[in-house]
Wavefront OBJ file of the C-alpha trace (Angstrom):
o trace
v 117.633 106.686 125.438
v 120.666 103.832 124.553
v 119.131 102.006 121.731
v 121.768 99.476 122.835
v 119.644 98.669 126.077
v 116.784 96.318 126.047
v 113.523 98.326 125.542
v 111.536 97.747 129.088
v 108.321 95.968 129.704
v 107.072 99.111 131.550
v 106.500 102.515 129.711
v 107.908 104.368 132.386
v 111.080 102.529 133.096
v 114.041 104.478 131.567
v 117.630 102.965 131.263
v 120.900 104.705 131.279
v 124.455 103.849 131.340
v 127.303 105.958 132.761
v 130.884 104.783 131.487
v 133.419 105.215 134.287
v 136.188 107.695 132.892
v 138.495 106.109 129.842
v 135.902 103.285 129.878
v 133.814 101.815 126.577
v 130.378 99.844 126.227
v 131.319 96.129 124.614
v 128.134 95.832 122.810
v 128.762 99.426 121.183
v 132.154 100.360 121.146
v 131.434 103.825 119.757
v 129.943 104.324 122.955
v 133.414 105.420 124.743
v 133.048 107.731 127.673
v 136.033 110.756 127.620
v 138.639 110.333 130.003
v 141.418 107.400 129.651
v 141.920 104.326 131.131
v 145.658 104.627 131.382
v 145.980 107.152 134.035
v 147.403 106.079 137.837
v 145.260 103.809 139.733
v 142.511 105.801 141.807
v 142.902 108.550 139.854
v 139.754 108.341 138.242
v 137.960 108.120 141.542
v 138.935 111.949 142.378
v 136.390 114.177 143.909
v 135.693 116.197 140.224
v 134.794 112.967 138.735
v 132.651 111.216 141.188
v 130.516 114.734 141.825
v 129.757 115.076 138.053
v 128.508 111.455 137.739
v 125.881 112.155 140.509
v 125.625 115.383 138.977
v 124.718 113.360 135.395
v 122.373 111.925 137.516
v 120.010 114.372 138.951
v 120.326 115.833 135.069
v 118.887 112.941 133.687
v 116.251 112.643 136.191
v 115.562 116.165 135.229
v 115.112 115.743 131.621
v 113.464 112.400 132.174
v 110.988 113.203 134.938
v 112.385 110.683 137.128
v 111.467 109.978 140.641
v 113.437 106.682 141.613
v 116.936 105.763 141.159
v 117.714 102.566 141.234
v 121.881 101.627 139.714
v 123.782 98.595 139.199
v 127.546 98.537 139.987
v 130.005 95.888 138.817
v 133.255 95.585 140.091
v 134.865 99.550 140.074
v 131.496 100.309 138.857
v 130.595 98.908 142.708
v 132.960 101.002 144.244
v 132.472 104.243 141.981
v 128.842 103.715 142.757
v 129.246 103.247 146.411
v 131.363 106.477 146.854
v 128.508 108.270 144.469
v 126.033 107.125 147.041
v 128.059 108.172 150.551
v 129.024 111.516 149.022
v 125.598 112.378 147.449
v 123.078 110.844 149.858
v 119.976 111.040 148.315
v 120.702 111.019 144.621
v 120.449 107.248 144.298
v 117.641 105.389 146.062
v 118.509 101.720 145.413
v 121.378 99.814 144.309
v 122.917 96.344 143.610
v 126.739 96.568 143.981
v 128.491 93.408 142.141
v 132.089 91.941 142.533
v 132.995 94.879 144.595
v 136.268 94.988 145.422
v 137.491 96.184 149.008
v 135.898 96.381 152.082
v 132.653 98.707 152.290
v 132.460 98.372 155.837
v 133.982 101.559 157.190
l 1 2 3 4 5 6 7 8 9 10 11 12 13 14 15 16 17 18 19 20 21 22 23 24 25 26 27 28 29 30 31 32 33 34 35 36 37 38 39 40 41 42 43 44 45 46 47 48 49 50 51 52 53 54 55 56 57 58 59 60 61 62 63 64 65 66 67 68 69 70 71 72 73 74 75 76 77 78 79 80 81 82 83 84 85 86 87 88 89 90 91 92 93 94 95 96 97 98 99 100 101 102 103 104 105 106
């Protein structure tokens, strides 16, 4: 578990973060995902990437016994969530989707 995250109230509640490719956590900046952030626009959105987030996932739900998914998107977060959720229906069950740019509604 990210010792960076607030601890929750309830026992059972387990918190993860997923860094979008080339991306870094502000309040650890050790925690840097691989990848880099200065590759074309969209191409960290490819196929490869997208299935193994949602494959990170069901992992973690493995090794953590989960049996709800609930994520929070912000901004390409939003939209990297979004596509996780059309491509792999079923892998998330819930999910707030902030600031997302573009138009969901296709």
């Amino acid at each position: 578990m990210d010792e960076h995250l607030p601890r929750s109230a309830a026992p059972y509640v387990v918190q993860v973060r997923l860094l979008r490719p080339g991306c870094f956590d502000t309040t650890a900046p050790s925690n840097t995902s691989s990848g880099t952030t200065f590759t074309p626009r969209g191409s960290r959105w490819t196929p490869d990437y997208i299935d193994a987030a949602a494959d990170a996932i069901v992992r973690l739900c493995v090794h953590h016994g989960a049996r709800y998914v609930a994520v929070v998107g912000h901004s390409g977060g939003a939209i990297f969530s979004s596509v996780i959720i059309g491509r792999h229906v079923g892998v998330i069950d819930a999910s707030l989707l902030v600031s997302t740019p573009g138009d969901l509604c296709i």
